[in-house]
LOKE-860464 format. One record per atom (N, C-alpha, C): x, z, y. Coordinates in steps of 0.2 Angstrom, whole numbers, plus 5000, padded with zeros to 4 digits. Layout:
N
XZY/...
END
This chain:
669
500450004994/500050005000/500450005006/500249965012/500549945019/500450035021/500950055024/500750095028/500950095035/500550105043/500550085049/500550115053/500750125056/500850205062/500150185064/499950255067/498950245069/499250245077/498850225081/498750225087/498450275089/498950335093/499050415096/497950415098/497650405098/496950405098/496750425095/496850385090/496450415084/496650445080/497350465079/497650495074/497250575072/496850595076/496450645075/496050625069/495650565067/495350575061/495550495058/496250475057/496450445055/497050475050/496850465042/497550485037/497950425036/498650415035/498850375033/498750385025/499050315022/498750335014/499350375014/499350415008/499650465004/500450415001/501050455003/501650395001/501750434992/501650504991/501650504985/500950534981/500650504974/499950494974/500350534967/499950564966/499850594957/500550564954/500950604951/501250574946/500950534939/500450564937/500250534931/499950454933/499850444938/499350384939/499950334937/500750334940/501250304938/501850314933/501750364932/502550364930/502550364923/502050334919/502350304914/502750224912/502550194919/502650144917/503350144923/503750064920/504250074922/504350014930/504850034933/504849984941/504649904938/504549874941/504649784942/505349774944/505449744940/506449694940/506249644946/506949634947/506849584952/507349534946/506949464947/507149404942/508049384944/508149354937/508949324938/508849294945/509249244950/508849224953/509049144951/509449114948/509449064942/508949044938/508649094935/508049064931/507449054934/507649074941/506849094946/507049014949/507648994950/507648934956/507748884950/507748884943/507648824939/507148824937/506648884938/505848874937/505448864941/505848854947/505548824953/505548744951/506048704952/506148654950/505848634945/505748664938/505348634934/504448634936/504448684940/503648674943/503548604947/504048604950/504048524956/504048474952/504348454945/504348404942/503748374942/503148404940/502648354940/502048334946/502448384952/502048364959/502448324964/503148294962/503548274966/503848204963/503948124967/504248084964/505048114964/505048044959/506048074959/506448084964/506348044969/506848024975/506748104979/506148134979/506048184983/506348254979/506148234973/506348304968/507248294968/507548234969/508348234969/508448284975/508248254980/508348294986/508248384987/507648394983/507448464983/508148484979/508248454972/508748474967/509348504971/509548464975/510248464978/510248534984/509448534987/509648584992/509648654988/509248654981/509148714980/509748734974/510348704974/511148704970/511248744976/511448714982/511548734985/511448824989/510648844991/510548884990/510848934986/510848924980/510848964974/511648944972/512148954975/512848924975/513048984973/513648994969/514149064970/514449084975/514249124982/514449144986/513949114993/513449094992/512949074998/512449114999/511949085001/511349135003/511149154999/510849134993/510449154989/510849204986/511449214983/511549254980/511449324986/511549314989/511849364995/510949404997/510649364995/509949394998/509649414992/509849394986/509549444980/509949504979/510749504980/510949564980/510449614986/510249594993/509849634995/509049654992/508749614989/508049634986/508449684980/508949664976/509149724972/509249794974/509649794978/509649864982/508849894984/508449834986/507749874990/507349884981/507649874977/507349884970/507349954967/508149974970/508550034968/508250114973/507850054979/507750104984/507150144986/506650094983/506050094986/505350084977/504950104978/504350104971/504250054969/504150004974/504049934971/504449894976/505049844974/505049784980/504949734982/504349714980/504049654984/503349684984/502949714981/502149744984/502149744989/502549764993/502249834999/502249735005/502949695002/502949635007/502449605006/502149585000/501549534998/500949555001/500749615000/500349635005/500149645012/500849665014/500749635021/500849575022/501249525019/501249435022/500549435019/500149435014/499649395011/499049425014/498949475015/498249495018/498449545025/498749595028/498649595033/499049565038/499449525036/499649495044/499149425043/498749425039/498349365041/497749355045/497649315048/497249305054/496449285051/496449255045/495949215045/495249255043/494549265044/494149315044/494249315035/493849385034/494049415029/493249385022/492749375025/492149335021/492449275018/492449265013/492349195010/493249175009/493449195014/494549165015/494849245011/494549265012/495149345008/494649385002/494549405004/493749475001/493449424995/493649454988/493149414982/492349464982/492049434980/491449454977/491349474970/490949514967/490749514959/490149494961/489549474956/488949444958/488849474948/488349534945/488249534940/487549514939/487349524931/486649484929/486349544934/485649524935/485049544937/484949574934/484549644938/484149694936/483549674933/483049704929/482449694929/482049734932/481949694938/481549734942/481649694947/480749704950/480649664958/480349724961/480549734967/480249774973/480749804974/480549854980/480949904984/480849974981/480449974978/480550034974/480850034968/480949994964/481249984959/482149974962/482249954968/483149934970/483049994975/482650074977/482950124979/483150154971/482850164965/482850174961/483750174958/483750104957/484450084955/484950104958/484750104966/485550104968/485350184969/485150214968/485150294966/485750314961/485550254955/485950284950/486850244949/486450184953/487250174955/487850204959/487350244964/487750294968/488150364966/487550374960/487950444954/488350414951/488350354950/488850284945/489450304947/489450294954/490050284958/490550344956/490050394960/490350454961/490550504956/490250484948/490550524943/491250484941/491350424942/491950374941/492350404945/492450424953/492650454957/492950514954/492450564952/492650644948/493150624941/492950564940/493750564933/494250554936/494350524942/494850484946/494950544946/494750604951/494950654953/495050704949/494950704943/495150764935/495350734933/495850674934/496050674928/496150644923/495250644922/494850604914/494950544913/495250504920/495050444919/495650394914/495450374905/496150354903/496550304907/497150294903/497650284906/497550194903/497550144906/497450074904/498050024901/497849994896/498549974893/498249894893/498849864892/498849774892/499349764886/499149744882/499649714875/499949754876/499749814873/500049874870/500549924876/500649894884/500849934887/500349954892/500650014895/500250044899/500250024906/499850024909/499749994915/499650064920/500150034929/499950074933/499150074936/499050144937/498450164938/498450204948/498750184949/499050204957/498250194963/498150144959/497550094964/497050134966/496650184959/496050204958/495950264962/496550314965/496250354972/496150304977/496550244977/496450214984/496050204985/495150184981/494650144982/494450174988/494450234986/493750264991/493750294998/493750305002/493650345008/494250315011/494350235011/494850175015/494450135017/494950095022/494550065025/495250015028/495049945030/495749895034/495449915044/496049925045/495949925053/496049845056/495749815060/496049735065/496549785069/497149725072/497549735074/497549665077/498149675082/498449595087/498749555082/499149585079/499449545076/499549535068/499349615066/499049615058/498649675059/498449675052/498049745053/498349775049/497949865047/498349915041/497849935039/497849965035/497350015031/497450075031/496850125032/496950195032/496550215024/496850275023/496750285017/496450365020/495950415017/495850475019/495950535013/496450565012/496650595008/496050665008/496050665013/495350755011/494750715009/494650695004/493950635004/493450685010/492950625012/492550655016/491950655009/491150675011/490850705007/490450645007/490350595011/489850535014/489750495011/489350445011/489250355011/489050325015/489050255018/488650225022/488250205018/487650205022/487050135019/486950115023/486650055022/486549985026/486049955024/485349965027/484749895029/484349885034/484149845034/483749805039/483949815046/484749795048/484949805051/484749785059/484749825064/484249815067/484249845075/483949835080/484149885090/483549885089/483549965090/482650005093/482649985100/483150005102/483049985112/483549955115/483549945119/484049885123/483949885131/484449935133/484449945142/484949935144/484949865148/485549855151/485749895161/485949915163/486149915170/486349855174/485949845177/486349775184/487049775183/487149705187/487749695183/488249735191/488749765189/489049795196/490049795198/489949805202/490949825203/490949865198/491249865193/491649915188/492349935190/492250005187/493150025189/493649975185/494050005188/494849965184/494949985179/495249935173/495449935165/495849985166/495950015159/496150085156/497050025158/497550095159/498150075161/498450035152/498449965151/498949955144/498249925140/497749925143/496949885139/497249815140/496749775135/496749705135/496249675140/496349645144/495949635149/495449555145/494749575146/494349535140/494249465142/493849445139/493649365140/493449355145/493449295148/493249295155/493549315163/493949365160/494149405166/493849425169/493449465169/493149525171/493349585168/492949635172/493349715169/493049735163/493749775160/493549785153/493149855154/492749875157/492549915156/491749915154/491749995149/491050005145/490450005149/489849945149/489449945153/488849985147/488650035150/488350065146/487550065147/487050075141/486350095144/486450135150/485850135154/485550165160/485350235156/485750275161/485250345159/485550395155/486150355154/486650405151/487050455154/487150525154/487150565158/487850585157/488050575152/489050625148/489550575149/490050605152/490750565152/490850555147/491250465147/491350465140/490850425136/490050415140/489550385138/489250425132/489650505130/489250525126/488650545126/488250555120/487550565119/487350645120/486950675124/486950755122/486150755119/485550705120/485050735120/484650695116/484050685114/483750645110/483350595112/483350595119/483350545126/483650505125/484550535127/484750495128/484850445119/484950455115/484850435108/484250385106/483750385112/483250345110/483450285115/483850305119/484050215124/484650205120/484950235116/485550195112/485450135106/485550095106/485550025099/485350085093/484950065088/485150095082/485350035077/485850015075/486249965069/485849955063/485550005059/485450015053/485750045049/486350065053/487050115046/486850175047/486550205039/486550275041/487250325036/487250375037/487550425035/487450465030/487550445024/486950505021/487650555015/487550605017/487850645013/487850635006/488250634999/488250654992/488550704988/488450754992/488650814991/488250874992/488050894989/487850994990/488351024993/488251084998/488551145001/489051164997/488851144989/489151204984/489851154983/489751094985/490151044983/490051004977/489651024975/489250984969/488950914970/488750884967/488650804969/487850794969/487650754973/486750734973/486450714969/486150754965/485850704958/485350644961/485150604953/484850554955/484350534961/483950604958/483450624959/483450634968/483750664971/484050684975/484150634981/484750584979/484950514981/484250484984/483950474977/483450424977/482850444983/482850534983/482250544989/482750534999/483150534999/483550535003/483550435003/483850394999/483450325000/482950315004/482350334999/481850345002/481650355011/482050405015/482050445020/482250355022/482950335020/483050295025/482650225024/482250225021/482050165020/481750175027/481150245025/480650235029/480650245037/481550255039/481650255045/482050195048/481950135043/482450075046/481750025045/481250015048/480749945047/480849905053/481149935059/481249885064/481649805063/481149765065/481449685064/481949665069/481849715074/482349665080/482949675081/483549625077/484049675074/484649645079/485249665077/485749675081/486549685077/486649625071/486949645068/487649685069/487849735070/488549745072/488949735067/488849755062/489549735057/489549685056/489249625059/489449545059/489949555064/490349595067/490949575070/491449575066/491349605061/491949625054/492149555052/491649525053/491649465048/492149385053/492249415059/492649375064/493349375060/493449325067/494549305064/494649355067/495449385064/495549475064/495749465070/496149415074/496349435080/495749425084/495349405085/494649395090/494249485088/494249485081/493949555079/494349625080/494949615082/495349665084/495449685091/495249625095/494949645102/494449645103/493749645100/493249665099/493149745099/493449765093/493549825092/493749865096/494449835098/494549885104/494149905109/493649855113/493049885117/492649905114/492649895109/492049945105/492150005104/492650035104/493050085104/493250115110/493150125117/493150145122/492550175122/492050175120/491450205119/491550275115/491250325117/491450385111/490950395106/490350375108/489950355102/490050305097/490250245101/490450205096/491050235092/491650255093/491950275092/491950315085/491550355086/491150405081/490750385076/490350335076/490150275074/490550245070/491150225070/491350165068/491850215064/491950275066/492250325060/491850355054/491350355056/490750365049/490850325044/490750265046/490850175043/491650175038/492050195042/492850185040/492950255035/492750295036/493050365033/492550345026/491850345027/491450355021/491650335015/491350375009/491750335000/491750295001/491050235001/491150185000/490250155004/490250095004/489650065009/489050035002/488550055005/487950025001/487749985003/487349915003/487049875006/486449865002/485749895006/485249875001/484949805006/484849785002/484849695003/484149655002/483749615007/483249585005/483149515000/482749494997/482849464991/482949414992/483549354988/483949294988/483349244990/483649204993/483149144993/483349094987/482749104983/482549074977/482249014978/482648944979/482648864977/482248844969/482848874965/482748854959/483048904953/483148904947/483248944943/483948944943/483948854943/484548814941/485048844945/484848844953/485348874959/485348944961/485048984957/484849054958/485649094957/486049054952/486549114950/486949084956/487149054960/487449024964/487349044971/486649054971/486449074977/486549184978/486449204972/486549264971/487449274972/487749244970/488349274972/488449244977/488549194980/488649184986/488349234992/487749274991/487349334993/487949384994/488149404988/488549454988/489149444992/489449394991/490049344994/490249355004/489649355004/489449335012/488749375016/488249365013/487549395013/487049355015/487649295014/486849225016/486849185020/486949215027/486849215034/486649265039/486649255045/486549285049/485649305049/485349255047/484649265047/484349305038/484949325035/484849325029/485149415030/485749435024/485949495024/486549485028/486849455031/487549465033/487549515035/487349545039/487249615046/487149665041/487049665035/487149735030/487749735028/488349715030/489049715030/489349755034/489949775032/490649815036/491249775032/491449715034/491849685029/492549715030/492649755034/493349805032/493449835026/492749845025/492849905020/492849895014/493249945010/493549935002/493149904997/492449954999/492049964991/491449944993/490949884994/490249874996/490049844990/489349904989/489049874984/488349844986/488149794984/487549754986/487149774980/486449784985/485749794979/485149754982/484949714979/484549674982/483849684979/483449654985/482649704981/482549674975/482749604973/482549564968/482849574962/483249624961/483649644956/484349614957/484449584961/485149564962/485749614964/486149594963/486749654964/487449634962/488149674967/488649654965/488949714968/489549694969/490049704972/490549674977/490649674982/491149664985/491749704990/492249684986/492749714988/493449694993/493849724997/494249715003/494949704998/495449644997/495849624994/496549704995/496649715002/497249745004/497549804999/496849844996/496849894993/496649884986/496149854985/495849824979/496249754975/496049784966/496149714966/495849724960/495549654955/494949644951/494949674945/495449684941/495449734935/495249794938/495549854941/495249894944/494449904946/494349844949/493649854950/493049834944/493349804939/493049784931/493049834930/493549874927/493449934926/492749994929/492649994935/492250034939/491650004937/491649944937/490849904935/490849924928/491349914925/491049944915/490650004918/491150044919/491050134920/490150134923/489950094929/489250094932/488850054926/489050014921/488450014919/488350034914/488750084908/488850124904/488450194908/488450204913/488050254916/487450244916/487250174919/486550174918/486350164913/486350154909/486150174901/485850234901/486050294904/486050344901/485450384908/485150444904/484650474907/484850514913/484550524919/484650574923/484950634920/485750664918/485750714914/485350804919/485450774926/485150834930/484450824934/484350904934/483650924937/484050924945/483550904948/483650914954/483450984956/483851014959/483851094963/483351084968/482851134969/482351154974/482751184980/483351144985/483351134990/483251084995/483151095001/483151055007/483851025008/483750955008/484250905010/484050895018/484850895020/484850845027/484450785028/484150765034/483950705037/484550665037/484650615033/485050545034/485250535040/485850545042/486150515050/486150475051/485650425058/485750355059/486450355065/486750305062/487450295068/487350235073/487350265078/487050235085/487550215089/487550145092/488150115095/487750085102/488150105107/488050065115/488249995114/488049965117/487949875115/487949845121/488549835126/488349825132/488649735133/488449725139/488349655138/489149605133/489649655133/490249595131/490149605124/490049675121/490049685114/489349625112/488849635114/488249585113/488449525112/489149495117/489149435117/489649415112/490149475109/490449495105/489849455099/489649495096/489049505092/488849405089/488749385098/488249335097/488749275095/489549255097/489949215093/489949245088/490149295084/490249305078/489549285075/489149295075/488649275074/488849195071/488749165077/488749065076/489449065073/489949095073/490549065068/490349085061/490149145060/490049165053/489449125048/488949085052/488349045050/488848965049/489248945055/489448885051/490048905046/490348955045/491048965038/490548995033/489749005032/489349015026/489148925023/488948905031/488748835028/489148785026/489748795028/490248755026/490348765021/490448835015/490648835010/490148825003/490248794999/489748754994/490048804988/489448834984/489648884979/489248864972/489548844969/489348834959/489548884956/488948934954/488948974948/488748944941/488948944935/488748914929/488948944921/488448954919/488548974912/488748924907/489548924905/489548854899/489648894894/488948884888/488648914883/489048894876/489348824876/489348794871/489948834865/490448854868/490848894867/491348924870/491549004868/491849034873/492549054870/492649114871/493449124870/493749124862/492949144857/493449134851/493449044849/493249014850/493548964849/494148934849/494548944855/495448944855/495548974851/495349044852/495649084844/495749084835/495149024836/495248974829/495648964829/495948934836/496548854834/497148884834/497248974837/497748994838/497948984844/497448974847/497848964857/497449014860/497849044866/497649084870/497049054874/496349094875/495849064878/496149054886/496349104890/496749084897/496949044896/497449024892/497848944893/497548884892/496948904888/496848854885/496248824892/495848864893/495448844902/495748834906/496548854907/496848844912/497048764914/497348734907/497348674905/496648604904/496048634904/495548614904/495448604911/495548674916/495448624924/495848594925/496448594925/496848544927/496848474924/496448474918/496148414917/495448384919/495048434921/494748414926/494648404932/495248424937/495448414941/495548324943/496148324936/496448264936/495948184935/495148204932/494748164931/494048154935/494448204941/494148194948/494348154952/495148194955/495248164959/496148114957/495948084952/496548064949/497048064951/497348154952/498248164952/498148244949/498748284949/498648324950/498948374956/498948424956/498948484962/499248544959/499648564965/499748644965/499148694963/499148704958/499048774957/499048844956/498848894958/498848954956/498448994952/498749024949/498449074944/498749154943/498149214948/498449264948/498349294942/499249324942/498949374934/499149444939/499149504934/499449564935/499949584934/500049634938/500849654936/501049734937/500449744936/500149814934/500549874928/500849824925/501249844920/501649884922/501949864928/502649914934/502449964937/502650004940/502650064945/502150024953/501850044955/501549994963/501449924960/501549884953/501549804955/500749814956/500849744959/500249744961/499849644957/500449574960/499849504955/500649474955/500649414952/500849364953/500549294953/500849264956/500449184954/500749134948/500549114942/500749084939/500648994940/501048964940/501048904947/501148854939/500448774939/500648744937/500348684941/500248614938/500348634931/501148614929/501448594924/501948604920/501948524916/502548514916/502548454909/502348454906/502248484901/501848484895/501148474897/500748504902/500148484904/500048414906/500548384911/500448314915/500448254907/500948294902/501048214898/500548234894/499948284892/499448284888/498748254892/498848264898/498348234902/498548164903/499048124904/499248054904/498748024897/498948074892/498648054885/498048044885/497648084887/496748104885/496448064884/496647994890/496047944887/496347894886/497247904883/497447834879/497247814874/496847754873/496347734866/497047764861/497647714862/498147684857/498447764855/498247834856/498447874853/498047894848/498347924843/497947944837/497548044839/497148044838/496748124840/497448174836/497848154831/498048224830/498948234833/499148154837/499548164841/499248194850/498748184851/498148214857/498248284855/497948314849/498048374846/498548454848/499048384847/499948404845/500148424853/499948384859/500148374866/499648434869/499148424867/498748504869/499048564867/499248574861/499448624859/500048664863/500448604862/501048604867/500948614874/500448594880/500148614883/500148684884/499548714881/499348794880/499848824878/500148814875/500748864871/501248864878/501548824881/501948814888/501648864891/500848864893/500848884898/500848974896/500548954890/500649074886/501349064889/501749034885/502449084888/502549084895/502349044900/502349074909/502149134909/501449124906/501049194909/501549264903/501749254898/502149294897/502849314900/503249294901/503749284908/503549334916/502749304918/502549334920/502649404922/502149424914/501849494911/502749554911/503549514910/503849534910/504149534915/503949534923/504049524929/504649474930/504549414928/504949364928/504649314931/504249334935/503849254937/504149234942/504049174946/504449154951/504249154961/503549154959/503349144967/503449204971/503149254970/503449324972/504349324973/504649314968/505349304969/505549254976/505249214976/505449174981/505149194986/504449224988/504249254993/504849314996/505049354991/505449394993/506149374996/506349334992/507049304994/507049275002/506449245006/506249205010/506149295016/505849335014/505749385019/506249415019/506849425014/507149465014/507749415020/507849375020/508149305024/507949355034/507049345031/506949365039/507249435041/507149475038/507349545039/508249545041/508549515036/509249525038/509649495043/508949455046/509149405052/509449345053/509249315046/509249245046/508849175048/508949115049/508449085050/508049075043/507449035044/507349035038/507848985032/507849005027/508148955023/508148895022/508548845022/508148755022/507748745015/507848785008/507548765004/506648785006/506748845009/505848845012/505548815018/505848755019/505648715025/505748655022/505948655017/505948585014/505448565011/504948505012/504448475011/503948485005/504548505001/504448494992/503948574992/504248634996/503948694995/503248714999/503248655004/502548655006/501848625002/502248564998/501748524994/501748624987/501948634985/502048684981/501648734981/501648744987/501348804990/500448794993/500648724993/499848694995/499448694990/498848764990/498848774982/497848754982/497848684981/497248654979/496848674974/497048714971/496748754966/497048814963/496448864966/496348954967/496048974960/496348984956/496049024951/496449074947/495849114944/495849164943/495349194934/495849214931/495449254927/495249334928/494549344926/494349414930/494049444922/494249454915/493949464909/493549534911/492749534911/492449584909/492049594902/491849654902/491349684895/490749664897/490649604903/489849604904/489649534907/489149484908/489249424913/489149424919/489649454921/489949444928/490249384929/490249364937/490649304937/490849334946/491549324946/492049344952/491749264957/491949294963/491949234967/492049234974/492449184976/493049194984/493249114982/493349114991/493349064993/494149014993/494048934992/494848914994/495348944998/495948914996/496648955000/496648875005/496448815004/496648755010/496048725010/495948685014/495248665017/495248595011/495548575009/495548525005/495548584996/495548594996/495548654989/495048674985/495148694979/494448734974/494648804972/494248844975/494148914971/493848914962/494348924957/494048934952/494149014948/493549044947/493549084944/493149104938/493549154932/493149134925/493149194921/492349204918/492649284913/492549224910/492849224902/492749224897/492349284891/491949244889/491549294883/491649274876/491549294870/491449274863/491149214863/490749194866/490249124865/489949074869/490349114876/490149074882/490649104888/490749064893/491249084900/490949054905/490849094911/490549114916/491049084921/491149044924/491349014929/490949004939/491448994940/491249024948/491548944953/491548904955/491748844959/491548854967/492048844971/491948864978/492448794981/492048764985/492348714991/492248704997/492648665001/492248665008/491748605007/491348605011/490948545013/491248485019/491448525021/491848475028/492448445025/492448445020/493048415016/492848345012/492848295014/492448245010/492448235003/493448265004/493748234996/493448264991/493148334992/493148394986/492148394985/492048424979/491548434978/491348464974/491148544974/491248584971/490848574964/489948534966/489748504960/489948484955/490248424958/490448384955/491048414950/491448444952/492048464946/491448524942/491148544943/490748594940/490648534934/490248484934/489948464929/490648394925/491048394929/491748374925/491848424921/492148484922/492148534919/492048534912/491148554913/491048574908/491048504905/490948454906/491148404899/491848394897/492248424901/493148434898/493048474893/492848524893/492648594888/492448554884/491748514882/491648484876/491848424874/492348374878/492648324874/493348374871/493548434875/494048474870/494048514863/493148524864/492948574858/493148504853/492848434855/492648374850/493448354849/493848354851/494648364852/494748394847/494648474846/494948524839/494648534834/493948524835/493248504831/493048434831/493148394826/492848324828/492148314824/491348294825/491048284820/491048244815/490748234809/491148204808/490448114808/
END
């Protein structure tokens, strides 16, 4: 985890995360190596083989001898990542996470933040989704009390133990915007709270004339427009500070629709179902107003437009207080109005991309806090997921949580509700004055056209699922890895850089790697496929060859040998010691390499779930896949404003590759 000096203001109810967390969560498992740096720059070069002609790949070849010479830079900068090996818990997390998620600019919906989208509830209405997400919130909070005793076991991957570091992080964090990156806070006293969030919504709205304002705070960012940054508040507010003293003035304040609702007893003990559910209830029946006001549709901006946003919003002391409820809480609820249902066919598609984003602006977006770690969507129609903030999270961890919530719900309310009096749900009330409003109203229209623009294919392909590789002795992962990239290729006839994050969970702090193909073995199987003049069981021979290539990557991987994090590090460590940057990553071949037209990701659960996030390039496809015993759950995302790409389309490429390859290892006869 990034850690980031807080700004002298809020350090009052800002923790940084914890620099050392439980021993047990890590210390079984052993640091990540940093790779020979030889194997790592000749498996670079073997990656480029099949997305570069020859003439370009000589040129690459030569600069990257060079690099990696006895006595040059490279060797000299791996000696440094080895020392930060020797010195520090993990040495490349702490970088990847700040290069890949917070110094990046680009809003956090659909470009960073995956979604989970699981099967439907049985159940329509509002009473039956306060019901569930009562039990999903015991769900939550009992997975929390193992994290916190203990009980939670320790997770292995082919037989080794994986670090567990992650699973205090989830809760009571949240990402800060910044100018230039942002950081995360972590709250180590957990607070006792949640938010919830529906019908989000301004009871009243009183503006003041517009007038000479004082001068900007000495070191403020002076706002758009130019005009003064100062807080134009409701009329009638009587406290420095614009604070609230009285229930007057609380009635001329916006109310959002985030409330506050404790899950805890005095005694310290937890809110039974029973308990939650009547406290749902309180806030249902205190949030029916229509005329809304999304504020957390600001979350959903470019971080640096939302980190100046923030900042006026934060000059307010109610706000301020406000937006610390939101930020400190476990984790966020979103009870959600029902999917807009076209068809059955577009139903799972339109459901995750619900969770993903929330629709629109006219739909659930504005039940959002997209800072935040752990939001969980419950839709009145039975719909539900999860979505979670990348910087702190990442998707094995959160499989985990969902196994743990729905093994919960199986099971009967174990507790009576105690015959005491619950607090009234605190609504958190925010001043709205004319720049935040205006704030409000572009986030608004940018977040409606980055919904529209992105096209989302959910699809269940039925015909067969993961044991069938296991027939033939091939690894299911390799064997769909291979399969899109022949799908790819019978789209848009070439191939592409792609990524494949695995874990690397196995080490102290790891955190993913990208497993980068495809590989020659894949290009000369795919040149094959539809050569008549080959016979099916030299076709056979080149697939297998294929998938077996790429196991051994993702093995390489799994023994922190992969390559793209190595080179990320080599290339930061370059900046840090005060170098320019190196010509091998300026050189053309590392751009095309890194231009990763195809985002996927295997997310294996115990359940039919299907993961879903958006491309990493406007020309790109998000693919993400659980495999099951008899069928795999796939997720397709592209832009629209892209002519070249179409998410449908490779959808139904797809799955006919899947079945000319079943007909490949199985032939009828």
């Amino acid at each position: 985890m990034i850690l980031r000096r807080v700004p002298a203001g809020r350090r009052t109810w800002l923790a940084l995360v914890p620099q050392r967390l439980d021993a047990c969560f890590f210390s079984s498992v052993p640091s990540q190596p940093v790779p020979p740096l030889a194997q790592t720059l000749q498996g670079y070069l073997k990656a480029l083989e099949p997305l570069l002609p020859p003439q370009e790949l000589s040129h690459t070849r030569r600069m990257v001898q060079e690099f990696g010479r006895s006595g040059g830079l490279g060797p000299q900068l791996q000696e440094g990542l080895e020392r930060r090996a020797m010195l520090t818990k993990n040495w490349i997390s702490p970088s990847w996470v700040q290069w890949a998620y917070l110094e990046s600019r680009q809003p956090l919906p659909v470009h960073s933040s995956p979604a989970i989208s699981l099967p439907r509830r049985d159940y329509n209405g509002w009473r039956s989704q306060l019901v569930f997400a009562s039990k999903l919130i015991a769900a939550v909070l009992d997975f929390k009390a193992k994290i916190n005793t203990g009980q939670l076991p320790v997770e292995h991957m082919r037989g080794k133990p994986l670090c567990m570091e992650l699973y205090p992080l989830l809760f009571s964090s949240c990402r800060i915007p910044g100018p230039k990156h942002d950081y995360v806070t972590h709250h180590r006293r957990s607070p006792t709270h949640i938010t919830v969030v529906r019908n989000y919504q301004v009871r009243s709205q009183r503006f003041p004339p517009l007038c000479s304002a004082p001068p900007c705070l000495k070191g403020q960012e002076e706002p758009r427009g130019g005009t003064s940054s100062c807080t134009l508040a409701p009329t009638g507010l009587s406290t420095p500070e614009n604070g609230l003293q009285s229930d007057e003035d609380l009635d001329q304040a916006p109310f959002v629709g985030f409330f506050q609702l404790e899950v805890y007893n005095s005694d310290g003990s937890r809110l039974t179902e029973s308990q939650i559910h009547s406290q749902l209830l309180r806030i249902r029946s205190q949030s029916w107003k229509t005329d809304k006001e999304p504020m957390g549709i600001l979350t959903s901006e470019h971080r640096h437009t939302w980190g100046q946003a923030y900042n006026r919003l934060l000059t307010d002391k109610l706000n301020r207080e406000s937006v610390r409820m939101i930020e400190t809480g476990l984790f966020s609820l979103c009870l959600d109005s029902p999917v807009m249902r076209i068809s059955d066919e577009k139903y799972a598609s339109r459901k995750a991309a619900q969770v993903l984003h929330g629709g629109g602006t006219f739909s659930n977006s504005g039940n959002r806090w997209f800072d935040k770690t752990l939001q969980f969507v419950v839709g009145e129609d039975g719909s539900w997921g999860l979505l979670y903030e990348q910087a702190t999270a990442e998707g094995p961890p959160i499989a985990t949580l969902l196994h743990h919530i729905l093994d919960y719900c199986e099971k009967p309310d174990p507790k009576r509700a105690p015959l005491v009096p619950l607090p009234m749900p605190k609504k958190l009330y925010f001043h709205i004055d004319r720049e935040i409003k205006r704030d409000i109203e572009h986030a608004k229209q940018n977040l409606d056209i980055l919904i529209n623009d992105l096209d989302v294919n959910v699809f269940n392909f039925k015909r067969f699922g993961k044991e069938l590789p296991k027939q033939h002795r091939l690894s299911p992962h390799s064997f769909i890895q291979v399969a899109m990239q022949l799908a790819y290729y019978r789209v848009h006839n070439e191939v592409c850089a792609t990524c494949d994050m695995v874990s690397q969970r196995m080490f102290r702090g790891g955190r993913t790697e990208f497993v980068r193909s495809p590989i020659n073995q894949t290009l000369r199987f795919i040149l094959a496929f539809d050569d008549a003049s080959l016979s099916r069981e030299a076709k056979v021979q080149l697939f297998r060859e294929a998938v077996d290539a790429y196991s051994e990557l993702i093995a390489q991987a799994f023994k922190g040998h992969g390559i793209d994090r190595h080179l990320l590090g080599l290339k930061l460590q370059a900046i840090e010691e005060g170098y320019s940057i190196p010509k091998v990553f300026m050189d053309t071949a590392y751009g095309v390499a890194t231009h990763w037209k195809l985002r996927t990701g295997q997310v294996p659960a115990n359940t039919d779930s299907v993961m879903c996030f958006g491309p990493l390039v406007p020309d790109g496809y998000a693919i993400c896949y659980n495999p099951q015993a008899d069928h795999v759950h796939f997720s397709i995302t592209a832009f629209n404003c892209c002519e070249e790409t179409n998410a449908e389309k490779l959808a139904l490429t797809l799955k006919d590759t899947l079945c000319r390859l079943q007909e490949l290892l199985q032939p009828t006869v």
